[in-house]
VOPA-649311 format. One record per atom (N, C-alpha, C, CB): residue number from 1; x, y, z. Coordinates in Angstrom, 1 decimal, padded with zeros to 4 digits. Last residue first. Glycine has a CB too. Layout:
# VOPA-649311
num:east:north:up
NUM:X:Y:Z;
...
END
This chain:
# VOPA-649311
num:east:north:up
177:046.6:023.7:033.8;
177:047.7:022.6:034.1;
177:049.2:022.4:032.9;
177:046.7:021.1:034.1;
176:044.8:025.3:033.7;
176:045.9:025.8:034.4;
176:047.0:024.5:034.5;
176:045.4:026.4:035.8;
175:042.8:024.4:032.1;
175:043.6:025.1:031.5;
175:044.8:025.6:032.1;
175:042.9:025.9:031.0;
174:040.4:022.0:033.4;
174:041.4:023.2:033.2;
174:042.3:023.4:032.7;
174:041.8:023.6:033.8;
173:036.9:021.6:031.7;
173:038.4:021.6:031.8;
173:039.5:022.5:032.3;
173:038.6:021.5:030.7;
172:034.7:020.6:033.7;
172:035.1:021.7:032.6;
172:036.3:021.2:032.6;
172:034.9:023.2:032.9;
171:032.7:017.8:032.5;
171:033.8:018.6:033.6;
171:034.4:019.4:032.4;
171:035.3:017.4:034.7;
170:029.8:016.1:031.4;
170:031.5:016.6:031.3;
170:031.8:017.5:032.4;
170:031.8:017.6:030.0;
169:028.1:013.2:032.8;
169:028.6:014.9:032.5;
169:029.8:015.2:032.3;
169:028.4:015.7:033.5;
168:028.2:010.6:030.0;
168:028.4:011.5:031.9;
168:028.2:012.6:031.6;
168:030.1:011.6:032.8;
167:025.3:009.0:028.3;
167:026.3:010.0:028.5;
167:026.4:010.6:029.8;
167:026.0:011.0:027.6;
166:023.6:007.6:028.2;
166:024.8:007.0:028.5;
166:025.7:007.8:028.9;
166:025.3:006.4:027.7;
165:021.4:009.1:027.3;
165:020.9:008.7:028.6;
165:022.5:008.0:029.3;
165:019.3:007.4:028.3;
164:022.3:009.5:024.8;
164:022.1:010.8:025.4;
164:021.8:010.2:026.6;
164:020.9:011.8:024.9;
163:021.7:007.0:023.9;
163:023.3:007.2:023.9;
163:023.0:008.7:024.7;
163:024.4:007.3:022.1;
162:018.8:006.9:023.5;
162:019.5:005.6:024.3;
162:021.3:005.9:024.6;
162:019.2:004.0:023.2;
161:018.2:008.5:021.8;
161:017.9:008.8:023.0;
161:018.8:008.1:023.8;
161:016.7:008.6:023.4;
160:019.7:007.4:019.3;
160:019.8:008.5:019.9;
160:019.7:008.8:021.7;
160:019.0:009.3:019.2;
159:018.2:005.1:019.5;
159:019.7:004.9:019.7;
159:019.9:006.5:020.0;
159:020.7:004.3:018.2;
158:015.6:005.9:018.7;
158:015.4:005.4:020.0;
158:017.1:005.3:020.4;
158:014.5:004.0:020.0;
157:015.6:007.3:016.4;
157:015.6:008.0:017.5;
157:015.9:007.6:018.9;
157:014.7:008.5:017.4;
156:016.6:004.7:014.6;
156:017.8:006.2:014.9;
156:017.2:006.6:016.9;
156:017.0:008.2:013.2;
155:014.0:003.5:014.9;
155:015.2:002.9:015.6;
155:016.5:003.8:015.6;
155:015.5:001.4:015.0;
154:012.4:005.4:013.4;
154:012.0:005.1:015.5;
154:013.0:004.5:015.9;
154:010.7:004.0:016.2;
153:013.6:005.3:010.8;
153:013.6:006.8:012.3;
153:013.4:006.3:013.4;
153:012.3:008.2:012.4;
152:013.0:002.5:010.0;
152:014.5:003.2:010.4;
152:014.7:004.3:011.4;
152:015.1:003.8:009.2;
151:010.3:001.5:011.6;
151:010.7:002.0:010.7;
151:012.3:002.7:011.0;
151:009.5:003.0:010.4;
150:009.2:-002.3:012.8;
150:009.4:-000.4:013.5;
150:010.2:000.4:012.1;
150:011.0:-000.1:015.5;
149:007.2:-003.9:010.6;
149:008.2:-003.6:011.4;
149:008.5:-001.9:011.8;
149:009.3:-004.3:010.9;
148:004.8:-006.0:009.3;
148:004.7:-004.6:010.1;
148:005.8:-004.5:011.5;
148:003.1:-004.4:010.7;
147:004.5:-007.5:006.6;
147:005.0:-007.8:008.3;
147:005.3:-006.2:008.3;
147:006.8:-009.1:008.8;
146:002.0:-008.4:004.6;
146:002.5:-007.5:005.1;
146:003.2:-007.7:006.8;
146:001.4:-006.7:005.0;
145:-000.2:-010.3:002.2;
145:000.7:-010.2:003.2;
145:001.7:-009.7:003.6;
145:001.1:-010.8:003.3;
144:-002.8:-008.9:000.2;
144:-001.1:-008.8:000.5;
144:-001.1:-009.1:001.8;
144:-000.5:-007.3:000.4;
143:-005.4:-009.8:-001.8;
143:-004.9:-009.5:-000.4;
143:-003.2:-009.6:-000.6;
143:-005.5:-010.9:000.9;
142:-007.8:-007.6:-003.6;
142:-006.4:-008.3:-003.6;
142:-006.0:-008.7:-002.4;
142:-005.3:-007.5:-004.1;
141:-010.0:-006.7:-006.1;
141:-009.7:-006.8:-005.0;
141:-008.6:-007.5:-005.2;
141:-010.5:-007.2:-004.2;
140:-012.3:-004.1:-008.1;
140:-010.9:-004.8:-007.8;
140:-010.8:-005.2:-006.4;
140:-009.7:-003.9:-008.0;
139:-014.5:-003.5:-007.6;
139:-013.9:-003.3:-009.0;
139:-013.0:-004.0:-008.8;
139:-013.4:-002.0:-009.3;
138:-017.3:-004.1:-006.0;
138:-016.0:-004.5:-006.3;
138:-015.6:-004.5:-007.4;
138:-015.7:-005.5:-005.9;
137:-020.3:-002.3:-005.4;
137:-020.2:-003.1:-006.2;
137:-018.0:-003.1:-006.4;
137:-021.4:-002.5:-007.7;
136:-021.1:000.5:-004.0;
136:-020.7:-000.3:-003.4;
136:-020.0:-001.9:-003.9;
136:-021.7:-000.3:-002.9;
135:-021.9:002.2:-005.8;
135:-023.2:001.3:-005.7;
135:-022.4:000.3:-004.5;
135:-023.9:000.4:-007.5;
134:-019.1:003.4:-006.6;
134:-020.0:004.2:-005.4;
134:-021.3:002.9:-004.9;
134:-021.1:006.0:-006.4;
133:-017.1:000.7:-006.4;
133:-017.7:002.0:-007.2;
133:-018.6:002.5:-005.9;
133:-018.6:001.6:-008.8;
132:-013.7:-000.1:-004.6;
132:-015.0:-000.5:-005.3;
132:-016.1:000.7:-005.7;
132:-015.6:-001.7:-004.2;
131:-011.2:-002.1:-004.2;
131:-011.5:-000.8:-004.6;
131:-012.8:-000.8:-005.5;
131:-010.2:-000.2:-005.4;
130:-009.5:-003.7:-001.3;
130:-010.8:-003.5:-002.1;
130:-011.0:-002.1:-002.9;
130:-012.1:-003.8:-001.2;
129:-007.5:-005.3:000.1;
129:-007.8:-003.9:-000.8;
129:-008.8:-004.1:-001.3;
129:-006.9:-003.5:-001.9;
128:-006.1:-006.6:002.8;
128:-006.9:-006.6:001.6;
128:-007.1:-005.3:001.8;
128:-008.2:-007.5:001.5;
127:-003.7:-008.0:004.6;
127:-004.0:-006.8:004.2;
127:-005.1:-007.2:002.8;
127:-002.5:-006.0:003.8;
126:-002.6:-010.1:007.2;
126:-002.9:-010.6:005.6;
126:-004.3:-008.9:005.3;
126:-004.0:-012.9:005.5;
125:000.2:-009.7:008.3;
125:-000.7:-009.5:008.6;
125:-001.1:-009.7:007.3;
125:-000.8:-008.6:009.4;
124:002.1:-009.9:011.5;
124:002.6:-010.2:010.2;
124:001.0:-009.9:010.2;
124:003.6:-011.8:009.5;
123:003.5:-007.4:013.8;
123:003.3:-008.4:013.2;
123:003.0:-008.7:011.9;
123:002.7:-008.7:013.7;
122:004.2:-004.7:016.0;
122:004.9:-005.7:014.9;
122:004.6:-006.7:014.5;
122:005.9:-006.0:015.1;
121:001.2:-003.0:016.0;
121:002.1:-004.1:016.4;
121:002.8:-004.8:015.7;
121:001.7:-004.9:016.9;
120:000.5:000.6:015.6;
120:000.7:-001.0:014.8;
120:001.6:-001.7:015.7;
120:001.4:-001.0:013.2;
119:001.9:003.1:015.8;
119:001.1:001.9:017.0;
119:000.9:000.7:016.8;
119:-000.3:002.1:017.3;
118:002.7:004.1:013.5;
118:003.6:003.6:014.2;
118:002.6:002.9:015.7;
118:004.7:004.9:014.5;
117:000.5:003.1:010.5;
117:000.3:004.2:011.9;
117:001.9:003.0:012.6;
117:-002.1:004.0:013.1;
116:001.5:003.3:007.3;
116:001.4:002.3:008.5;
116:001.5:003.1:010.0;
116:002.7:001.2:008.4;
115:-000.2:004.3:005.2;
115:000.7:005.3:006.4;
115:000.4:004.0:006.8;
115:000.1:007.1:007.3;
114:-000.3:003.5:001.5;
114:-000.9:003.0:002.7;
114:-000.1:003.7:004.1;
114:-000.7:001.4:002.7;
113:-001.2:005.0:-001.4;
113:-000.3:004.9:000.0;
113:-000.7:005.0:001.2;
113:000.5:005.9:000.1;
112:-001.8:004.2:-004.2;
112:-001.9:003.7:-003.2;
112:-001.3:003.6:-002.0;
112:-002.0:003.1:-003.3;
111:-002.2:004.8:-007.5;
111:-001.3:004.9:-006.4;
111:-002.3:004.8:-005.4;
111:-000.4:006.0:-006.3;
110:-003.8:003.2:-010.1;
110:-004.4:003.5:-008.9;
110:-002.5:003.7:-008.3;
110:-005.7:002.2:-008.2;
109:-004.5:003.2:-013.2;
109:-003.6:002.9:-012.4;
109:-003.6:003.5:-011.2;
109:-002.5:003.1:-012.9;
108:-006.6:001.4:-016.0;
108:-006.1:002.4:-015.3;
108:-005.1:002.1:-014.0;
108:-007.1:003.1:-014.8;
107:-008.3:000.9:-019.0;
107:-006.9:000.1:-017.9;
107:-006.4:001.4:-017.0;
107:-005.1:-000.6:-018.9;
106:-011.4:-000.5:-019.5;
106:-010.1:000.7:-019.1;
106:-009.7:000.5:-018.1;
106:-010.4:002.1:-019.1;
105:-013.3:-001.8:-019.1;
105:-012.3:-002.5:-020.0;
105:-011.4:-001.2:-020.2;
105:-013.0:-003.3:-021.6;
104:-015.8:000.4:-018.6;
104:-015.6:-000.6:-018.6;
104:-014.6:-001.0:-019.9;
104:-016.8:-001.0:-018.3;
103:-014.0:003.7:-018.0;
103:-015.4:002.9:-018.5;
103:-015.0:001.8:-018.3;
103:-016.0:003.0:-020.1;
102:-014.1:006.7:-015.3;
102:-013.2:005.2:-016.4;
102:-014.8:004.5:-016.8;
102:-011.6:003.5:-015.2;
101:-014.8:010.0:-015.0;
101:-015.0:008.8:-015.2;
101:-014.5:007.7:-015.7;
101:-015.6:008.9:-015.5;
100:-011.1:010.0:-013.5;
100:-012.8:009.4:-013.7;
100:-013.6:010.5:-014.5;
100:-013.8:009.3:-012.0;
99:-008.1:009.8:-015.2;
99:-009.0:010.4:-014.5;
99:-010.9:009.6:-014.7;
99:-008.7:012.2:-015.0;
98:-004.5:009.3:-016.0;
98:-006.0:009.0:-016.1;
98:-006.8:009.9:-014.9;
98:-006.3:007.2:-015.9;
97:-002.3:010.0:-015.5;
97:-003.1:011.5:-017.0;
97:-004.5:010.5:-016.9;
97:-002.1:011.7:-019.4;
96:-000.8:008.7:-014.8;
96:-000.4:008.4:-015.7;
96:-001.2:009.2:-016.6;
96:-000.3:007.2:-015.6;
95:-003.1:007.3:-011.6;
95:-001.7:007.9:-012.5;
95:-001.6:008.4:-014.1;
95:-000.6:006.9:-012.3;
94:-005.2:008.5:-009.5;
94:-005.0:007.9:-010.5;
94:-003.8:008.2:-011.0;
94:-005.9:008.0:-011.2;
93:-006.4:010.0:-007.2;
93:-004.9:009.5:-006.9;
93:-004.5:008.1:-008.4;
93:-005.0:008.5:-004.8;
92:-008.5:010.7:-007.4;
92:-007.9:011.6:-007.0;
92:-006.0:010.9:-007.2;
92:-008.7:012.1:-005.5;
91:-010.5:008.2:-007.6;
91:-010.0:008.8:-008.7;
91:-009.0:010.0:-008.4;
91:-011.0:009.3:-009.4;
90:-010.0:006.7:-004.9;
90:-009.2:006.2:-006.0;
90:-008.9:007.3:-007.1;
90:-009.8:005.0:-006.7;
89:-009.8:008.0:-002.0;
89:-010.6:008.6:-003.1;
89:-010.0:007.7:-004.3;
89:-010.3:010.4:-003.3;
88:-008.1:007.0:000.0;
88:-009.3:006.1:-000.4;
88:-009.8:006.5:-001.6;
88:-010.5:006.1:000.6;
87:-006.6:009.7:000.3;
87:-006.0:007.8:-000.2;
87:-007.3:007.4:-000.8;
87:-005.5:006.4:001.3;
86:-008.1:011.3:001.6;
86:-007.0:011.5:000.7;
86:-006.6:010.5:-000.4;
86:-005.9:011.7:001.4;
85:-009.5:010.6:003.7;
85:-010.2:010.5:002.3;
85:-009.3:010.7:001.1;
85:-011.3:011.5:002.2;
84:-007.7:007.8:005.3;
84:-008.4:009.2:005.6;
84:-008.7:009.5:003.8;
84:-007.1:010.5:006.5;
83:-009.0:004.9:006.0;
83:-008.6:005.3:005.4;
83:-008.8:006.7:005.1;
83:-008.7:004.7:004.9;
82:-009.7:002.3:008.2;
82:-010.3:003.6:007.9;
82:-009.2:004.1:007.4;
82:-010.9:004.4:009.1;
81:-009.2:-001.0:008.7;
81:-008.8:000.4:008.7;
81:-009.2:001.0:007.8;
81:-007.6:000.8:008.8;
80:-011.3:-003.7:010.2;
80:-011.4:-002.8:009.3;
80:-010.0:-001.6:009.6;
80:-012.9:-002.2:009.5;
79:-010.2:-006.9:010.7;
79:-010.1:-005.1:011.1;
79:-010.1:-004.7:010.5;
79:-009.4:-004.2:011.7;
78:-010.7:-009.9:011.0;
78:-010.5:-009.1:010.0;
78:-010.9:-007.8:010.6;
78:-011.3:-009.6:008.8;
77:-008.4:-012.6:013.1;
77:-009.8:-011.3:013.0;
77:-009.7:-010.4:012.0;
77:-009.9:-010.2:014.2;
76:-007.0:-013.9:012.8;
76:-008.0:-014.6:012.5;
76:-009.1:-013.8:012.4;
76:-008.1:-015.7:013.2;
75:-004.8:-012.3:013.6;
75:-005.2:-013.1:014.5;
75:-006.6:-014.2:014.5;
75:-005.3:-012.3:015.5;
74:-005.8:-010.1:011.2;
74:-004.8:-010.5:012.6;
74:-005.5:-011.3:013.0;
74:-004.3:-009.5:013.8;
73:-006.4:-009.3:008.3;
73:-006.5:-010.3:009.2;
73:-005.5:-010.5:010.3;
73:-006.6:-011.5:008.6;
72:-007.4:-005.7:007.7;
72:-006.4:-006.4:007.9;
72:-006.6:-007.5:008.6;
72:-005.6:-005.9:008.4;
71:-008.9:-003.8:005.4;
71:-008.9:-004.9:006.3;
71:-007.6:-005.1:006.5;
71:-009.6:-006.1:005.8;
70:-010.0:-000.9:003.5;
70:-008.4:-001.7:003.5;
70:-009.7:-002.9:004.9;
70:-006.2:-000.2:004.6;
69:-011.2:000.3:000.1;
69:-011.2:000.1:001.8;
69:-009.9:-001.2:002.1;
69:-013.2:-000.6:002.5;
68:-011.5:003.0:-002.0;
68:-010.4:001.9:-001.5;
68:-010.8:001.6:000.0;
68:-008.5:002.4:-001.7;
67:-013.6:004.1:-004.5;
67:-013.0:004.2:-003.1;
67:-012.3:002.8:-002.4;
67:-014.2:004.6:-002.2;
66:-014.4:005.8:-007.2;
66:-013.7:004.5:-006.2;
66:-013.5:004.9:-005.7;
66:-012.8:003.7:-006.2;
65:-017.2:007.4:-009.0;
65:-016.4:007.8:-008.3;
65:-016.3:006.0:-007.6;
65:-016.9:009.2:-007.5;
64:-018.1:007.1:-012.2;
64:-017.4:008.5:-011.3;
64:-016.8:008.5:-010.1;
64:-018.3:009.6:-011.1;
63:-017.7:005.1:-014.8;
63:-017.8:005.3:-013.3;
63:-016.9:006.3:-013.1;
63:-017.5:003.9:-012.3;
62:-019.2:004.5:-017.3;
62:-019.0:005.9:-016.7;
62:-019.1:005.7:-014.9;
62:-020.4:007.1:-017.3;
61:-019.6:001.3:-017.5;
61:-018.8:002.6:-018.1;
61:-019.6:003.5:-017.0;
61:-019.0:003.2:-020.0;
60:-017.8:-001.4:-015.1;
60:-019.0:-000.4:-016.1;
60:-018.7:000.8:-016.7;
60:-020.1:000.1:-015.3;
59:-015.0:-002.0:-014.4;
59:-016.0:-002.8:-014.8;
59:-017.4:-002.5:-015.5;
59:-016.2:-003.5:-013.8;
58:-011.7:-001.1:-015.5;
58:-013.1:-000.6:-015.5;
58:-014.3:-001.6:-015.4;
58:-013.4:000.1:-016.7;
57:-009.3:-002.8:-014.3;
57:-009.6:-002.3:-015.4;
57:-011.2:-002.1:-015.3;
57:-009.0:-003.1:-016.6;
56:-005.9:-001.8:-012.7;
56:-007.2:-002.5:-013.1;
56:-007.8:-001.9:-014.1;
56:-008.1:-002.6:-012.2;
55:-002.9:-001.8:-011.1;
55:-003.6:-001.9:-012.4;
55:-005.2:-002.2:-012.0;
55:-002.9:-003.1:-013.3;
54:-001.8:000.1:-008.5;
54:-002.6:-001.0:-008.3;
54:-003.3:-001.4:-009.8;
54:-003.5:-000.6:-007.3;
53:001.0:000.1:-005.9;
53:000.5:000.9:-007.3;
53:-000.5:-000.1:-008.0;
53:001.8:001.2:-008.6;
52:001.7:001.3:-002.9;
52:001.4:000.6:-003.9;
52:001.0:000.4:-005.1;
52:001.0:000.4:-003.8;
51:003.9:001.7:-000.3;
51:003.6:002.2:-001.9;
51:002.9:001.2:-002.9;
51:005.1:002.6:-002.8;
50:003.0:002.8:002.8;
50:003.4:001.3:001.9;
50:003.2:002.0:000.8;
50:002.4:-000.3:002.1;
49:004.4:005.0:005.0;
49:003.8:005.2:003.8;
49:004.3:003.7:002.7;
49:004.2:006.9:003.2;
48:005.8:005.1:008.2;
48:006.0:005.4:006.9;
48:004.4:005.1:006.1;
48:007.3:004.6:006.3;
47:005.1:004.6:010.8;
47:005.5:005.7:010.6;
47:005.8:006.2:009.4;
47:006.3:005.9:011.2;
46:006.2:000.4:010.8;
46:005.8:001.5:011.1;
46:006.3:003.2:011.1;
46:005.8:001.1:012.0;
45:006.9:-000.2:007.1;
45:007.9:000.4:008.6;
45:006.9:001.3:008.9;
45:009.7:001.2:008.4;
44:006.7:-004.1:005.6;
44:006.5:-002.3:005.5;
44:007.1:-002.1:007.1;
44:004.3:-001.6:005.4;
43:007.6:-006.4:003.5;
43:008.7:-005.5:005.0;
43:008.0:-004.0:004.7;
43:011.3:-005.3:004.8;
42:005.4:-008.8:002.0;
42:006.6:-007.4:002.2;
42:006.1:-006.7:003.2;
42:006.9:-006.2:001.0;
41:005.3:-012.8:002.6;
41:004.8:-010.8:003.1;
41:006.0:-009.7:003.0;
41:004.2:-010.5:005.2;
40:005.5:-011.6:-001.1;
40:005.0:-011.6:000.1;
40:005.7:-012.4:001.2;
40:003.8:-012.1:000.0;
39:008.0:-010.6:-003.5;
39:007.3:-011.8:-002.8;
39:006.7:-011.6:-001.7;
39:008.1:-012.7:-002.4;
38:008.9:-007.9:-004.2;
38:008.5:-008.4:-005.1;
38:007.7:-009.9:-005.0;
38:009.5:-008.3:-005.7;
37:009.0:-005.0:-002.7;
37:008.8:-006.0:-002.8;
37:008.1:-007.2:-003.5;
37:008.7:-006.0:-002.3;
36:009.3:-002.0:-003.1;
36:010.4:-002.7:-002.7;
36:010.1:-003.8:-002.1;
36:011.2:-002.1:-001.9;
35:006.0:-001.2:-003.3;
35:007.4:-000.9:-003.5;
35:008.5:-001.5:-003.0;
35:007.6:000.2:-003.2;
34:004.1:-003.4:-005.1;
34:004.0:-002.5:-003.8;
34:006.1:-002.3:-003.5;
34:002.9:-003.8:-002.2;
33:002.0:-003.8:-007.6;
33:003.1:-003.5:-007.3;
33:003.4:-002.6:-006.1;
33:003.5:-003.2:-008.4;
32:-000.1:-005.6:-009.3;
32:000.1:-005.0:-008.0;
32:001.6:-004.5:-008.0;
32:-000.3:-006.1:-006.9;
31:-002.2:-006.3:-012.1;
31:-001.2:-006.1:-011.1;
31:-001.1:-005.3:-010.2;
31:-000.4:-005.8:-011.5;
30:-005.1:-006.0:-012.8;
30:-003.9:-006.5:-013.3;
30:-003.1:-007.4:-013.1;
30:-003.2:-005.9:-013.4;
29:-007.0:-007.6:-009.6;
29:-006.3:-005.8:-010.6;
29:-005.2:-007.1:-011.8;
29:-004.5:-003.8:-008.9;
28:-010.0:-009.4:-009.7;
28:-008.6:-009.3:-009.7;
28:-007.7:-008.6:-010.2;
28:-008.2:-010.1:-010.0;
27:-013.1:-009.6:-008.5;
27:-012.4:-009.3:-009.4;
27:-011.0:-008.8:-009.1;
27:-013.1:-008.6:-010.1;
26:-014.1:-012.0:-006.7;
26:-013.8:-011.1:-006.4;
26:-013.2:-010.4:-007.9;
26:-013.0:-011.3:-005.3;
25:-014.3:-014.9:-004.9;
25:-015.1:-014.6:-006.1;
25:-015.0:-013.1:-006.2;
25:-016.6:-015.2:-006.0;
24:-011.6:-014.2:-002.5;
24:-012.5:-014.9:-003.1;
24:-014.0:-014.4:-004.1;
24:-012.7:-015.8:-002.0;
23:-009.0:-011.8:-004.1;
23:-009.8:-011.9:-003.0;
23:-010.9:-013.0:-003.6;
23:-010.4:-010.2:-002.6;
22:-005.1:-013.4:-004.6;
22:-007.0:-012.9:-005.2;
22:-007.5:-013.2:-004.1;
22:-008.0:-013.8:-006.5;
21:-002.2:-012.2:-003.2;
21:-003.6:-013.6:-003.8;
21:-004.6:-012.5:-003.8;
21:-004.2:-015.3:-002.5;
20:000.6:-011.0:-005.6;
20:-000.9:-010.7:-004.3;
20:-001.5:-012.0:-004.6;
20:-002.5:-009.0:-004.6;
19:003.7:-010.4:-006.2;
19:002.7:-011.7:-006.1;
19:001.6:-011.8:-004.8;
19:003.7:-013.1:-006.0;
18:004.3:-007.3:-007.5;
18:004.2:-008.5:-006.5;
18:002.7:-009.5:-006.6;
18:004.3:-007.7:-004.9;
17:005.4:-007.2:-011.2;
17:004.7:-007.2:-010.1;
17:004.9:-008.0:-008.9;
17:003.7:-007.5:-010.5;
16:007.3:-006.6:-013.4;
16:008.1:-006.3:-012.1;
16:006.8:-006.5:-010.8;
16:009.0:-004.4:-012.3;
15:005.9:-009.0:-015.1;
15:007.1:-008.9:-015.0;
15:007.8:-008.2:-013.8;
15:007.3:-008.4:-016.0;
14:003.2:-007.9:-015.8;
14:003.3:-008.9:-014.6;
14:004.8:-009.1:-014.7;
14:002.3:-010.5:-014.7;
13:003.3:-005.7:-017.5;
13:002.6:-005.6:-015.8;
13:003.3:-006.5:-015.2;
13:001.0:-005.9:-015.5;
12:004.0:-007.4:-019.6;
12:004.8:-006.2:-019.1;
12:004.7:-006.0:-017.7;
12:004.3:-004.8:-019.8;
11:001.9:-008.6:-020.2;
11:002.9:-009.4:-019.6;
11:004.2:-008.3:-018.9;
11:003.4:-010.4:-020.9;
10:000.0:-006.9:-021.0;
10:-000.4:-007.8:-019.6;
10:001.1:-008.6:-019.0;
10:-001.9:-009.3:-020.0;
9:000.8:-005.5:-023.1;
9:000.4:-005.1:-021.6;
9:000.9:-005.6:-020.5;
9:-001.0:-005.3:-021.4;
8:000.9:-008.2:-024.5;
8:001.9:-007.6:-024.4;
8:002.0:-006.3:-023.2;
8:002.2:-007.3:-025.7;
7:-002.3:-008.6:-024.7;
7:-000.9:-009.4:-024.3;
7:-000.1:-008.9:-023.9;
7:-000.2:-010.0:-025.2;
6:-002.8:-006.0:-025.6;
6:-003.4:-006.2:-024.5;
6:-002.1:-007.5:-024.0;
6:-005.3:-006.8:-024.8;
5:-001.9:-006.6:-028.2;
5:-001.1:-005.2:-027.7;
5:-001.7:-005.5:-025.8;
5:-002.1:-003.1:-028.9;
4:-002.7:-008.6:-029.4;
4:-001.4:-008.6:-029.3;
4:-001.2:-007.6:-028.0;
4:-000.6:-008.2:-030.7;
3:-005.9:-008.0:-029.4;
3:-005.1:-009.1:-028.8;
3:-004.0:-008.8:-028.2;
3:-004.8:-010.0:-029.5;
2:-005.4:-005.7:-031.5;
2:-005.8:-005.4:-030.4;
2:-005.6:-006.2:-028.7;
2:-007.0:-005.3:-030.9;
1:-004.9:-007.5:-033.6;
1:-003.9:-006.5:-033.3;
1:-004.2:-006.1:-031.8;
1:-004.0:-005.3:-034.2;
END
């Protein structure tokens, strides 16, 4: 019974998931699901927040405390980004009424909101996640391919500015004519 119900989990998950690759010899979440994309690389926007939502499942019992570190490969170079503690904390940002300690072979659900800093260069970029216990030891990993484009506001504000700079001066009008 216990089979069935894990099956039926697992196939649920992978139905609206995006298709991450596995990090090498690494343990592998569930699923992934990063918001409004279902094939790599997904369209994140500099100045916003990537949504991710991240299954996994406990590898020891009573772990108290995850932490998410990110990388990105540009250019063949792996960059670390620093994650402010808000995000990184995994258990602070668990869903669904879970909370740490998780044990081993508990399914839990990590949110994951990645701020794509608007400095970022528009490029494409192979993103890893790692969410791993205090001993340092990898709970989960994943890489996502990510193209990092300008976000709807910077291209409003920049048309804004760009029509305020078009604009004549008005003349008053007269009224004696």
């Amino acid at each position: 019974m216990l089979r069935i119900i894990l099956t039926l989990t697992l196939l649920a998950a992978a139905v609206n998931a995006t298709n991450v690759k596995q990090c090498k010899d690494k343990p592998f979440p569930l699923s992934v699901k990063v918001e409004g994309c279902d094939e790599p690389p997904c369209v994140v926007y500099k100045g916003n927040a990537a949504v991710m939502e991240v299954q996994f499942l406990g590898n020891n019992n009573n772990i108290q405390h995850i932490t998410a570190k990110t990388t990105a490969k540009v250019l063949g170079l792996n960059v670390p980004y620093e994650l402010p503690d808000e995000v990184s904390n995994v258990c602070r940002n668990l869903m669904y009424g879970a909370m740490c300690p998780i044990d081993k072979g508990e399914d839990v659900t990590y949110q994951f909101n990645f701020y794509v800093d608007p400095s970022f260069p528009e490029i494409t970029a192979d993103v890893t996640v790692s969410l791993d216990d205090a001993q340092g030891e990898v709970i989960s990993c994943f890489i996502c391919s990510c193209k990092i484009r300008r976000g709807a506001s910077a291209a409003r504000q920049e048309y804004l500015l760009d029509w305020r700079d078009n604009q004549t001066e008005l003349k008053p009008f007269d009224t004696r004519l």
